[in-house]
C-alpha positions in Angstrom: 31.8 -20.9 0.4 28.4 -20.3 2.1 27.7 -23.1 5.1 25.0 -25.1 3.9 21.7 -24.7 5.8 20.7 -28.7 6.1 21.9 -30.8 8.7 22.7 -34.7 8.1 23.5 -37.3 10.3 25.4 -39.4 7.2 26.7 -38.1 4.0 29.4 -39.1 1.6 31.9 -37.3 0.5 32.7 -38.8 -3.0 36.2 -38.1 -3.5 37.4 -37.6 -7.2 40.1 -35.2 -8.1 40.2 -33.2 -5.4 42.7 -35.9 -2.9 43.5 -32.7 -0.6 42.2 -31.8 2.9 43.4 -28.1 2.5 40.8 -25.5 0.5 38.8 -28.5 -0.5 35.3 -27.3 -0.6 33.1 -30.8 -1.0 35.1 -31.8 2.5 34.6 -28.6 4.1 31.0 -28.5 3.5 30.6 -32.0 4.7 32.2 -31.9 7.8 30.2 -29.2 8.7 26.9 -30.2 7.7 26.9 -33.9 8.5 27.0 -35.8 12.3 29.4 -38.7 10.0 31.5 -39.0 7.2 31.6 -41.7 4.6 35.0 -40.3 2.6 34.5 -42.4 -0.5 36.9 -43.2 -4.1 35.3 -45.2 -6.4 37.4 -46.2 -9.3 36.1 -47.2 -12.2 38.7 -49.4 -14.4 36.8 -49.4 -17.1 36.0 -45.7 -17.5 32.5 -45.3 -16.9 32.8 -42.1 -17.6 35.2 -42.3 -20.5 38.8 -42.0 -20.8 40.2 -44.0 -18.0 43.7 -42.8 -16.6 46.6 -44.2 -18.8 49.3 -46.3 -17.0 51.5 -43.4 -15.7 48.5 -41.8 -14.6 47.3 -45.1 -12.3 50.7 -44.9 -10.7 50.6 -41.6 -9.4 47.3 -41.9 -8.6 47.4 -44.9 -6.5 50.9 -43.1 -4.4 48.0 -40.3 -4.3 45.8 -42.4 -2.5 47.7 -43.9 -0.1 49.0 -40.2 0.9 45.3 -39.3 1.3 44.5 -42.7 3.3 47.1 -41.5 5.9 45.9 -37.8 6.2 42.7 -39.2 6.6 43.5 -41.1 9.4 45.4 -38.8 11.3 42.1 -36.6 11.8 39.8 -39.5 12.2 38.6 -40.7 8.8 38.6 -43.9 6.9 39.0 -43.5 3.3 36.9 -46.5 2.0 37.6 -47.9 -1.7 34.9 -49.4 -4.0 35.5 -50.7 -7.4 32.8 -50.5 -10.3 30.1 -48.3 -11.9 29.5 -45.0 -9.7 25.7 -45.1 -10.6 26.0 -48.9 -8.3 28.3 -48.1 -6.1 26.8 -44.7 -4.7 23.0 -46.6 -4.4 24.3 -49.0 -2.7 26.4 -47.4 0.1 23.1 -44.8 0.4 21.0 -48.2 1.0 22.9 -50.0 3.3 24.2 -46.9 5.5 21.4 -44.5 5.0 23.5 -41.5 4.1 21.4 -38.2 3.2 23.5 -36.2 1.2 26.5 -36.8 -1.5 29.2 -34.1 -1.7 31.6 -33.8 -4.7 33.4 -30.9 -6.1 32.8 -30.4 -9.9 34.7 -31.9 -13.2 34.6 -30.7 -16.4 35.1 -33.4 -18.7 31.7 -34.2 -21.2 31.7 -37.7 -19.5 32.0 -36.6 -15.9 29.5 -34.1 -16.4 27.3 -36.3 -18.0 27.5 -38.9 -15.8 26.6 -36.4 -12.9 23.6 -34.8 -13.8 22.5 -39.0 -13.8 23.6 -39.4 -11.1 21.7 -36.4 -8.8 18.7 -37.2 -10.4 18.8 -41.0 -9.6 19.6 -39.5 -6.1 17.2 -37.6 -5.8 14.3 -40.3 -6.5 15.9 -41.9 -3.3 15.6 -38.8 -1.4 19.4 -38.2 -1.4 20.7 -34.7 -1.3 23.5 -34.0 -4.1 25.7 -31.2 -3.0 28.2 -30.1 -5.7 30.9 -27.6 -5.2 33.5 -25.3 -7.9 36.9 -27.0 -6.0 39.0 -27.9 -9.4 39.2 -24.7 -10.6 39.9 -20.5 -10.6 36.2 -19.9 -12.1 33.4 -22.2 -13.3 33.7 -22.0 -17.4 30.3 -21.3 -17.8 30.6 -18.5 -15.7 33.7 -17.5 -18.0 32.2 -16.3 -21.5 31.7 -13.2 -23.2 29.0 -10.9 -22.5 26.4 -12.4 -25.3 27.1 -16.0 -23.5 29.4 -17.6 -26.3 32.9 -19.2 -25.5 36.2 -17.6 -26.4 38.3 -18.9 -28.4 41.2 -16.6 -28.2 43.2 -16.7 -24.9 44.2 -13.1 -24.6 40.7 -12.5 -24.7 39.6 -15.0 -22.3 42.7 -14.4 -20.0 41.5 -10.3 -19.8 38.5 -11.2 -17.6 40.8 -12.7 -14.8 42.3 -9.1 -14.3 40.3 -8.3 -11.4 39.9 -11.9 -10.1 38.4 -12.2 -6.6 38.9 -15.8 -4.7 36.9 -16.4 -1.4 38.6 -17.0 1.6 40.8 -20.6 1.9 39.1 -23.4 3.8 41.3 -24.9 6.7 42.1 -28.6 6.6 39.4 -29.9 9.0 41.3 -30.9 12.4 38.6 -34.2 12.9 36.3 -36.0 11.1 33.6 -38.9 12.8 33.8 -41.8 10.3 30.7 -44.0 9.6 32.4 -47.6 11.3 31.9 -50.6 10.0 31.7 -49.7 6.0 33.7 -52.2 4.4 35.8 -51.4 1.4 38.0 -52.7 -1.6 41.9 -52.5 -0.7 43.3 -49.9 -2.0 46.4 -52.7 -3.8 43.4 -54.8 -5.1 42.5 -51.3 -7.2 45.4 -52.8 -9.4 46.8 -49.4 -10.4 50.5 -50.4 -9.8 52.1 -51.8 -12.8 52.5 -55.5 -12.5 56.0 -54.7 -13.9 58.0 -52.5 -12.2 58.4 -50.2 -15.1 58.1 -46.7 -12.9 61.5 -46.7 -10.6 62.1 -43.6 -12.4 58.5 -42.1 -12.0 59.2 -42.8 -8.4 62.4 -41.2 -8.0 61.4 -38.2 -9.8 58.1 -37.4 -7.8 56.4 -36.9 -4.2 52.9 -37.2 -4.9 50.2 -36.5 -2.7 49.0 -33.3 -0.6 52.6 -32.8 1.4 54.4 -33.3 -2.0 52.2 -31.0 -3.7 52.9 -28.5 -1.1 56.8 -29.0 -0.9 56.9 -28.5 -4.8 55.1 -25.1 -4.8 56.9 -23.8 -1.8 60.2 -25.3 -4.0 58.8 -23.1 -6.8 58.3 -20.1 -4.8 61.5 -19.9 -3.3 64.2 -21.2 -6.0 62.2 -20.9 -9.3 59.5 -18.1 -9.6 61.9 -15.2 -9.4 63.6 -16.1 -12.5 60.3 -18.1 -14.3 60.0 -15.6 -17.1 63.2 -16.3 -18.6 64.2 -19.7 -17.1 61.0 -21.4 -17.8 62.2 -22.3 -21.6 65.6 -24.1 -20.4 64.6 -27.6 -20.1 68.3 -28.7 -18.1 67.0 -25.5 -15.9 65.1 -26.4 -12.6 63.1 -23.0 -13.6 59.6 -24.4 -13.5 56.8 -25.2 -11.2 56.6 -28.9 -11.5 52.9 -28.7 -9.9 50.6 -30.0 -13.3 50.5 -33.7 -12.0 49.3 -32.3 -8.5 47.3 -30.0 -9.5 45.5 -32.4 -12.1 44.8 -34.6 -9.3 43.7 -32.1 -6.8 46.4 -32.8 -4.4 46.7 -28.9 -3.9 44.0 -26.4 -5.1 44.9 -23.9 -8.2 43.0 -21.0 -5.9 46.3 -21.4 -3.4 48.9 -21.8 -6.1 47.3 -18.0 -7.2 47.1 -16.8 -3.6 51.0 -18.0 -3.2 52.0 -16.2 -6.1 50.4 -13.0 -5.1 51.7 -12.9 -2.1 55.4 -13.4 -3.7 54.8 -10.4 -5.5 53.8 -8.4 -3.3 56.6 -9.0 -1.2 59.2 -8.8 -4.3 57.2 -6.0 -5.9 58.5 -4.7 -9.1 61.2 -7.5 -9.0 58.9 -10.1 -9.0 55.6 -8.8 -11.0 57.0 -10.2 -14.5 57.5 -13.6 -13.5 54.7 -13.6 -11.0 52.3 -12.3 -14.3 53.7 -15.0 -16.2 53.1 -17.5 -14.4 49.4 -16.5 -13.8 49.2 -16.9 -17.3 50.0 -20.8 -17.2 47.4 -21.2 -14.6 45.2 -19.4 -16.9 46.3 -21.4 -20.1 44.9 -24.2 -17.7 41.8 -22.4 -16.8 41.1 -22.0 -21.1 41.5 -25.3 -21.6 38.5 -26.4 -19.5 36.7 -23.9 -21.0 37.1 -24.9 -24.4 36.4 -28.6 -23.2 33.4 -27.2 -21.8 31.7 -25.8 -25.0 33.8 -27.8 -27.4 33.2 -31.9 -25.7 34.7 -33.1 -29.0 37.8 -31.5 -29.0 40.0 -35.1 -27.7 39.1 -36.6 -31.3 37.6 -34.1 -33.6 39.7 -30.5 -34.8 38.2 -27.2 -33.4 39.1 -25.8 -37.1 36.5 -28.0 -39.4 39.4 -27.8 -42.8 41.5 -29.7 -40.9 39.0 -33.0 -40.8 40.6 -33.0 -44.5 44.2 -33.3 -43.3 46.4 -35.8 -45.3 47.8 -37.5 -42.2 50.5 -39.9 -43.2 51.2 -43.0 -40.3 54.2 -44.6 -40.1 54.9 -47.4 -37.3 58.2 -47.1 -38.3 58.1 -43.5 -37.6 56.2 -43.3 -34.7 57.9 -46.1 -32.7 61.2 -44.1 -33.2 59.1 -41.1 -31.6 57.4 -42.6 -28.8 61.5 -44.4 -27.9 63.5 -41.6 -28.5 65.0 -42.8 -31.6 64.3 -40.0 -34.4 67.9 -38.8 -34.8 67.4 -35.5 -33.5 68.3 -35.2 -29.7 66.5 -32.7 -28.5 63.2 -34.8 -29.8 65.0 -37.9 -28.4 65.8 -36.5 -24.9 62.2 -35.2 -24.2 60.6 -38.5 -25.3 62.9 -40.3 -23.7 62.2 -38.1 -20.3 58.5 -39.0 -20.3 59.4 -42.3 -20.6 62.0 -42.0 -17.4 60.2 -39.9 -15.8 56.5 -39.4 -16.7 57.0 -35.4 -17.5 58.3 -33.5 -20.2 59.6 -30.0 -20.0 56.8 -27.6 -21.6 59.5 -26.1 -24.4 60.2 -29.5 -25.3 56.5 -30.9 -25.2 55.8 -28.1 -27.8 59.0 -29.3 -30.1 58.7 -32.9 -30.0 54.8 -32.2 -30.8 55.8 -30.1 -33.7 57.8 -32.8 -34.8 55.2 -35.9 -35.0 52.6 -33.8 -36.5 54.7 -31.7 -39.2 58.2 -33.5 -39.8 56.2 -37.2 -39.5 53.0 -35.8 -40.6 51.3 -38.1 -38.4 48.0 -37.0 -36.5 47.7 -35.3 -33.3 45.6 -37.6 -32.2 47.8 -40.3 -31.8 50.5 -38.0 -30.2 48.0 -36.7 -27.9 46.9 -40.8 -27.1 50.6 -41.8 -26.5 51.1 -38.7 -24.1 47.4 -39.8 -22.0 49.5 -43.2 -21.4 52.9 -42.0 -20.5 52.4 -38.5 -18.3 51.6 -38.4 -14.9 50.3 -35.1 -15.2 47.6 -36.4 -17.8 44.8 -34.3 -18.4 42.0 -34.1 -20.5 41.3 -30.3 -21.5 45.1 -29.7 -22.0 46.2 -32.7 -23.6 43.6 -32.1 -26.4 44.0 -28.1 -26.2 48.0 -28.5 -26.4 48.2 -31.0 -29.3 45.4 -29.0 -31.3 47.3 -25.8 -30.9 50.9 -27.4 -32.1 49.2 -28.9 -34.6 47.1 -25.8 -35.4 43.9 -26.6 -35.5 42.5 -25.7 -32.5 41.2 -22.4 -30.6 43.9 -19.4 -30.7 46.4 -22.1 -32.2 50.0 -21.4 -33.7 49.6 -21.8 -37.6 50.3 -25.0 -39.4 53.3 -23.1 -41.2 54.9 -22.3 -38.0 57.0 -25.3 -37.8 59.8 -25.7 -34.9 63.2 -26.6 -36.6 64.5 -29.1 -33.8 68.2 -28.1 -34.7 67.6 -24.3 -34.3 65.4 -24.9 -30.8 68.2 -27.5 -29.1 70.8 -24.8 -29.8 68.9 -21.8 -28.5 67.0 -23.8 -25.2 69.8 -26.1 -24.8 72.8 -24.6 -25.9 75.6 -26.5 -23.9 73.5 -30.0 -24.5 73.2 -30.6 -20.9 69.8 -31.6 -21.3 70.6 -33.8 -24.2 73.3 -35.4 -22.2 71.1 -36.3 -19.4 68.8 -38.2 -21.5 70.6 -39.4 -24.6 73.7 -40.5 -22.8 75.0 -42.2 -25.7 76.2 -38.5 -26.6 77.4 -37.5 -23.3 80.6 -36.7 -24.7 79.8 -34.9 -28.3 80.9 -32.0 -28.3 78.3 -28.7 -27.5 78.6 -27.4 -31.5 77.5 -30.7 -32.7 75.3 -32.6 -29.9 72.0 -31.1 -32.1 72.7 -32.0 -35.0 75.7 -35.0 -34.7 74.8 -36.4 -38.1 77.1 -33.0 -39.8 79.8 -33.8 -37.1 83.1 -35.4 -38.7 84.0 -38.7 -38.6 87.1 -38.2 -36.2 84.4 -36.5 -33.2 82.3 -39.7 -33.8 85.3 -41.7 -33.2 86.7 -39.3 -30.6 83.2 -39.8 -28.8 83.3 -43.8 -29.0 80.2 -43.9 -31.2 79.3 -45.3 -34.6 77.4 -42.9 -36.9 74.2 -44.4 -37.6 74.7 -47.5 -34.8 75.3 -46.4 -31.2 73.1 -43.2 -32.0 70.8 -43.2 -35.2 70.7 -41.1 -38.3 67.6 -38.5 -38.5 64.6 -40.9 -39.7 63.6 -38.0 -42.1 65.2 -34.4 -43.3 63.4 -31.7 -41.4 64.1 -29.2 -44.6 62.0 -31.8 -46.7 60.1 -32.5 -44.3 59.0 -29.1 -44.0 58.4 -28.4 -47.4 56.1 -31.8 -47.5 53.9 -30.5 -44.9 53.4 -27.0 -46.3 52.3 -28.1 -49.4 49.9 -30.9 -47.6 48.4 -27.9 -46.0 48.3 -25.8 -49.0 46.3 -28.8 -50.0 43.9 -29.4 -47.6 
């Protein structure tokens, strides 16, 4: 990043996703171009930019906050809240302290971007400098497409051009910042993104968010999990994966040092660690694609990238879907990663892809509704992927698995969970069925249900539907469509 030329005595840096001091380019800039520092977050409860954060979302990001309000502080700067439209909040803190310039680093979403492009040119009729800056990703998406300027749609494709990737150098923390005194904010409690019931003990337990927790996960990863990623990442009762999407959603660490860390662990592991390391640069990239495809697809949260699947005969079942969203379908692996989102506000990747296999083929309900519960109950949240990852299960989206290829839950909890650990951490009910019939306990005898304490059908239900039926009911609704 080039120093900017202009000089400012005020300037706001308009915090967003990008709640990180460390290789944050918006801050960097604006430390060095501006005599003051208004650090500002605006939030917006009622998405003025659509899709506000679902609940598990507000939680982490409020714990964000409040680890971002300290690091602030320790180098001289006063993170100020303000709560309502950005369009009013940004003229008014330009009118009443005079600030110059606004920094931001860039977002991707249609609404965001949108929204933006407003926003500078309001600005700009008030003399206000908009500075933005590429902080959220490895490459700007527009600057991502093949050679005749249209968007890929196949990943290996898209992934080929990050070969010879070239990052600039990483931007220090800043060691002070002069706050602008006297600008008076919202608290950050009265944001209200706490639940007013205490539903997230789990969520709490489970995570560290914020800049130092962000860091302590990758470094986690690095050390314990990255050597053995290309096998141990499909284990969900494995501690064999990063654990870093929530953070890096929220811009508590920047994806440009999660790649820089990973090089450098290959390098010093060399042919030991190139597999796992390449891999792994392939998820970051899987992240990278979906932004693209967000970028030059905005519809892709509600409409299918593949228009024959507009025709889909979706079937909806509350019955159905409630047993889904509480872990109650009768088949435990589907039960133990819903049931982990809901504890935890995560889901092992393997088992996202299964128990999304599962509502859109076995229930044959839409993806859109899956991809809705899953915006209100991750932490990790995000746009691009949500909409990429539940259009490519259900396989109508760019470089998506086909409809026919259906995951049998039996067949998946047996080869990514074949002891049951996992399905004995969340489904406790069947802590003590035995490891031959914990995936599928409906063909275990009567004497192991007895043996185990457990009704059939009561303590732990029957399967709400027959995945070979099932199956054959959702080929021949695609063979229809």
């Amino acid at each position: 990043m080039h120093p900017l030329s202009m000089k400012y005595k005020t300037g706001i840096v308009w915090l967003r996703r990008d709640l990180r001091l460390k290789d944050n380019p918006a801050l960097t800039a604006a430390v060095e171009s501006c005599e003051r520092l208004i650090l500002l977050y605006i939030w917006s409860p009622d998405g003025d930019a659509e899709w506000s954060p679902g609940g598990a979302s507000r939680y982490w990001l409020h714990h964000s906050l409040a680890a971002l309000q300290t690091a602030l502080a320790q180098v001289g700067g006063e993170l100020v809240f303000r709560r309502g439209a950005a369009d009013a909040v940004l003229s008014e803190l330009v009118r009443s302290t005079h600030a110059a310039a606004v920094f931001v680093n860039r977002l991707y979403e249609p609404g965001v971007v949108a929204r933006d492009a407003q926003l500078q040119k309001h600005l700009a009729r008030d003399g206000v400098a908009w500075h933005d800056f590429a902080g959220h990703l490895l490459k700007e998406p527009r600057n991502s497409v093949k050679a005749d300027g249209s968007p890929y749609q196949v990943y290996s494709a898209f992934a080929r051009q990050y070969a010879d990737l070239s990052l600039d150098p990483e931007l220090a923390a800043p060691a002070q910042i002069q706050a602008v005194p006297g600008v008076v904010g919202d608290s950050l409690d009265s944001l209200n993104l706490r639940p007013p019931v205490d539903w997230a003990a789990g969520i709490a337990e489970a995570w560290q968010p914020g800049e130092n927790g962000a860091q302590h996960a990758l470094d986690t990863f690095i050390t314990r999990g990255l050597a053995a990623y290309g096998t141990g990442r499909d284990f969900p009762a494995k501690n064999g994966v990063s654990r870093l999407s929530p953070h890096l959603h929220f811009g508590e660490i920047s994806v440009r040092h999660v790649w820089r860390q990973v090089s450098g662990f290959e390098a010093a592991q060399g042919a030991a660690g190139r597999e796992s390391a390449r891999v792994f640069r392939n998820e970051l990239l899987w992240r990278e694609f979906s932004h693209h495809l967000l970028t030059f697809y905005p519809a892709m949260p509600t409409q299918p990238l593949k228009p024959k699947f507009h025709g889909f005969p979706w079937e909806h079942s509350e019955e159905w879907l409630m047993a889904w969203q509480k872990g109650r379908t009768g088949y435990p692996i589907v039960d133990a990663g819903m049931r982990q989102l809901w504890q935890t506000g995560w889901m092992h990747n393997r088992v996202r892809m299964i128990v999304a296999s599962f509502l859109v083929k076995d229930l044959r309900i839409s993806w859109q509704t899956g991809q809705e519960w899953f915006w209100d109950t991750l932490v990790d949240a995000d746009l691009a992927q949500n909409a990429m990852n539940w259009q490519w299960v259900a396989g109508c989206g760019a470089d998506a698995a086909p409809y026919f290829r259906i995951f049998n839950p039996v067949l998946q909890g047996r080869k990514f969970d074949p002891d049951g650990s996992y399905v004995r951490q969340y489904v406790p009910e069947l802590a003590n069925m035995p490891a031959r019939w914990i995936h599928a306990p409906w063909e275990a005898p009567a004497e192991v249900w007895k043996g185990c304490g457990l009704r059939r059908g009561v303590d732990y239900p029957l399967p709400v539907v027959d995945h070979s039926a099932a199956r054959k009911g959702a080929l021949e609704a695609y063979s229809r469509m």
